[in-house]
C-alpha positions as CSV (number, residue, x, y, z in Angstrom):
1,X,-8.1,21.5,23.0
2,X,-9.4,20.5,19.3
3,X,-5.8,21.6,17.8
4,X,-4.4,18.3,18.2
5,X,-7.4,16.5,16.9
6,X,-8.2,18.7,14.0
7,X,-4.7,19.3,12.8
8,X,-4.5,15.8,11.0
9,X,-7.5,16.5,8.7
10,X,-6.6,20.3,7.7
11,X,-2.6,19.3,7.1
12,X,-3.2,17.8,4.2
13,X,-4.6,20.4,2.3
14,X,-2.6,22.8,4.1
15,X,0.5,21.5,2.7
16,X,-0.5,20.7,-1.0
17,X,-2.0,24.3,-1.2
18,X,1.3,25.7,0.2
19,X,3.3,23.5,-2.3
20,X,1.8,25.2,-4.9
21,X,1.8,28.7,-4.0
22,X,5.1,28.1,-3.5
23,X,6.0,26.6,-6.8
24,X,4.6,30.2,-8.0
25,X,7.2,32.3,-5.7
26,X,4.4,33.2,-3.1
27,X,6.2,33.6,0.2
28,X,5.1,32.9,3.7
29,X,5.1,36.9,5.0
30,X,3.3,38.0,1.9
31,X,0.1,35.8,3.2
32,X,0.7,36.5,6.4
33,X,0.6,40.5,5.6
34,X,-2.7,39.4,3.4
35,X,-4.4,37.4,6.1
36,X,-3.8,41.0,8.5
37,X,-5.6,42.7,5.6
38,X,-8.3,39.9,5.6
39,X,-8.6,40.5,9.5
40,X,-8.8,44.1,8.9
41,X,-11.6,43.8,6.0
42,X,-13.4,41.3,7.9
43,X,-13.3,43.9,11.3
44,X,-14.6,46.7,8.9
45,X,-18.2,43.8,7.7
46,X,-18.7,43.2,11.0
47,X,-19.0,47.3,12.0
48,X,-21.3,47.8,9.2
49,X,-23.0,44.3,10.0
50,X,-22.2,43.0,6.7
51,X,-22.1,39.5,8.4
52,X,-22.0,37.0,5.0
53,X,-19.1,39.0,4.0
54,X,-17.2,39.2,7.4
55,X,-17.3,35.9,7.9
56,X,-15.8,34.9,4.2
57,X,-13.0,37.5,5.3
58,X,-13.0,35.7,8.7
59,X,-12.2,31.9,6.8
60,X,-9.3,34.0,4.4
61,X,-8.0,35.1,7.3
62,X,-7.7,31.8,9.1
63,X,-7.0,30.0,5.8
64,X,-3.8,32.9,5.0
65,X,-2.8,31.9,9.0
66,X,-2.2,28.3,8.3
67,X,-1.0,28.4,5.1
68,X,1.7,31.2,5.9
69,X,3.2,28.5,8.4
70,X,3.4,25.7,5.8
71,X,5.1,27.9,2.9
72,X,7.7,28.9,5.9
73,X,8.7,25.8,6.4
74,X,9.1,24.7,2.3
75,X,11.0,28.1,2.9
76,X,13.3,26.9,5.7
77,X,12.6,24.3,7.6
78,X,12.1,25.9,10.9
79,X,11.1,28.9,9.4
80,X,12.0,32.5,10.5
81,X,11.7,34.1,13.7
82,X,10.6,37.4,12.6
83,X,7.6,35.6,10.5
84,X,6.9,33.5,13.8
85,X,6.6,36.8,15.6
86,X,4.4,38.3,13.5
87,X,2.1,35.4,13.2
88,X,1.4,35.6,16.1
89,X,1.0,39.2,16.8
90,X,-1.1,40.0,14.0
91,X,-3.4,36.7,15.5
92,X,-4.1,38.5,18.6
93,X,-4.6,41.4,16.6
94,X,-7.5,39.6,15.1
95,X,-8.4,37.5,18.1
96,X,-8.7,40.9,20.0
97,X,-9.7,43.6,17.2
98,X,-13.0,41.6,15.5
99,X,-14.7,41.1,18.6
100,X,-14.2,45.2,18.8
101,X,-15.7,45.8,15.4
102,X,-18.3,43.3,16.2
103,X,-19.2,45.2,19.3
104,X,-18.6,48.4,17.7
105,X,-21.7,47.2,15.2
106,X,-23.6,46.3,17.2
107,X,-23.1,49.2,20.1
108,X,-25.0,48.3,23.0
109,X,-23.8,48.2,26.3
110,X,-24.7,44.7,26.6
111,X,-22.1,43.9,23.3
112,X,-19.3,46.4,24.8
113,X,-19.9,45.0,28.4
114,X,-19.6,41.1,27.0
115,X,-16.3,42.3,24.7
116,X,-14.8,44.3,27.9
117,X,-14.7,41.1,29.8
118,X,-13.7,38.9,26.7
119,X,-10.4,41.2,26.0
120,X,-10.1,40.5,30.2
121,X,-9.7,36.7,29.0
122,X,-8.2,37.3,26.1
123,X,-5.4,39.2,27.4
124,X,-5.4,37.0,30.8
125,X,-5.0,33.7,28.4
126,X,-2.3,35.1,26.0
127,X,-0.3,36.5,28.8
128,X,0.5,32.9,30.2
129,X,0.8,31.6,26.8
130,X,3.4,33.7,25.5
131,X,4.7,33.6,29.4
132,X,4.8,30.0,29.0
133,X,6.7,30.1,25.6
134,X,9.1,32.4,26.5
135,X,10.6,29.9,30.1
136,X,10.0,26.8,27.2
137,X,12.0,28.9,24.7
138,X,14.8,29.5,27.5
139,X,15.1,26.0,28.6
140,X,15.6,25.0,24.7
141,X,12.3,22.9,24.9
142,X,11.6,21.5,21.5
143,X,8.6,22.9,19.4
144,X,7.6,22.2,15.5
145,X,6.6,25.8,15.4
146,X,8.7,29.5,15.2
147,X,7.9,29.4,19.0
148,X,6.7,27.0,21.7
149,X,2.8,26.4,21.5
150,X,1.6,25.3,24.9
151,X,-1.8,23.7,24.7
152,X,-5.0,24.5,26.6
153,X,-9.1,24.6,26.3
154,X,-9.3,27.5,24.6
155,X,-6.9,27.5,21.4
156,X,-7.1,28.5,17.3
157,X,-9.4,26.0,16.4
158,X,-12.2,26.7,19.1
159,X,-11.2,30.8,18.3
160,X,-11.9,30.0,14.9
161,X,-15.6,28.6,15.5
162,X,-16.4,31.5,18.3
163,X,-15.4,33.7,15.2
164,X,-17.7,31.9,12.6
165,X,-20.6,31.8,15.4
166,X,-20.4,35.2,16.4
167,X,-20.8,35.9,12.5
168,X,-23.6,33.4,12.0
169,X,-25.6,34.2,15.0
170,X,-24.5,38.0,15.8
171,X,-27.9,38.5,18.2
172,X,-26.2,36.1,20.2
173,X,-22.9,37.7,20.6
174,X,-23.1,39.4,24.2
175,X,-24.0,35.6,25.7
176,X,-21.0,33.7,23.1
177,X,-18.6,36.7,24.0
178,X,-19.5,35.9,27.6
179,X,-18.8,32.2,27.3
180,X,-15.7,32.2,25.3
181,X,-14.1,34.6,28.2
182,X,-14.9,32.5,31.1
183,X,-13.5,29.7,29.0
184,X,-10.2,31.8,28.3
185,X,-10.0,32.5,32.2
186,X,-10.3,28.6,32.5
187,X,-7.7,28.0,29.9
188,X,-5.1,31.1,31.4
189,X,-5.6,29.6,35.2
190,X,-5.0,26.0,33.7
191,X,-1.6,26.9,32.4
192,X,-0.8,28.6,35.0
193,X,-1.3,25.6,37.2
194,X,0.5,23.5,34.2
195,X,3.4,26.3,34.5
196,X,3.8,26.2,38.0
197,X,4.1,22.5,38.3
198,X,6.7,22.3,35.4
199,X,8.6,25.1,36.3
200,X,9.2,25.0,40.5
C-alpha cells in the first residue's frame, strides 16, 4: 500500500548509491548475497535479544534489497532473471525466518503462538502474490521489475516497519505479530478477489 508512495523519496538515493557502487565493479548478486547474510546476522541479534544490533542488520538488509535492484538494472536494463529470483526468495526468507529468531528469543508460547499464525499469513499472502505474478508473467503483462509485482495492504515497505517495530518494541511482539497476520490474510484474500476479477 505505501510502496507506491514511498518509492519516489527512497529512489533517489537509491540510484545515486547504486551508481557509485557500480562505478567500483560492485554487482547486483554480490549485495543481494550480503543483504541474505545481513538477514541471517540480524535473525542470530534477535535470538540472543541483541535488539540495537538486529535492527541495524535489519536496515542493511533492506538497504542491500533495494540497492541490488538498482545496480541490476545499470547492469542490464531489465536485469536478470536468476537475480530477480533470488531477490525474492531470499526476501521471504527474511520476511519468514526473523520473526522465527524473534520468537525463538523470546520463547514463550504466546511469541511462537503469534509467529505460527503470522507464517499462516505470510505464506497465505505470498502464495497469491507469486500466483498472481506467475498468470501476469504468462499473459506478457508489463512490469519494471525481474517479475510482476502485484500491489496490496501488506507490501515491503509496511514489512519493513513491522520489522523495525518488532525490534524497537520486542514486549510487544506477540500483539504486532498478531496484527501484521490478519493484515497479510486481508492483503492474500484481496488479491485473490483482484485475481479472480482479472483473470475469469
Amino acid at each position: 500500500m505505501l510502496d507506491a508512495k514511498v518509492q519516489p523519496y527512497i529512489n533517489p538515493f537509491l540510484v545515486a548509491a547504486a551508481r557509485w557502487l557500480h562505478k567500483y565493479g560492485i554487482r547486483a548478486d554480490y549485495l543481494t548475497w550480503i543483504g541474505l547474510a545481513f538477514s541471517a546476522i540480524a535473525g542470530i541479534c534477535l535470538i540472543y535479544q541483541i535488539f540495537p544490533l538486529a535492527l541495524l542488520f535489519v536496515l542493511a538488509n533492506r538497504a542491500c534489497d533495494g540497492l541490488d535492484g538498482q545496480l541490476a538494472r545499470l547492469e542490464s536494463k531489465s536485469g536478470t532473471d536468476a537475480g530477480a529470483y533470488l531477490d525474492i526468495v531470499f526476501d521471504f526468507i527474511a520476511y519468514a525466518g526473523l520473526p522465527f529468531c524473534m520468537a525463538a528469543g523470546l520463547d514463550t508460547k504466546t511469541a511462537w503462538a503469534a509467529t505460527a499464525f503470522l507464517m499462516l499469513g505470510i505464506v497465505f499472502s505470498g502464495t497469491t502474490f507469486l500466483a498472481y505474478a506467475i498468470i501476469a508473467a504468462k499473459r506478457r503483462e508489463p512490469s519494471k521489475k525481474g517479475f510482476y509485482y502485484v500491489s496490496g495492504l501488506m507490501e515491503g515497505t509496511e514489512t519493513v516497519i513491522f520489522l523495525i517495530t518488532i525490534c524497537l518494541l520486542p514486549f510487544a511482539y506477540p500483539i504486532l505479530a498478531s496484527i501484521f497476520g490478519i493484515l497479510c490474510i486481508i492483503t492474500g484474500m484481496g488479491r485473490i478477489g483482484r485475481a479472480l476479477g482479472d483473470y475469469t
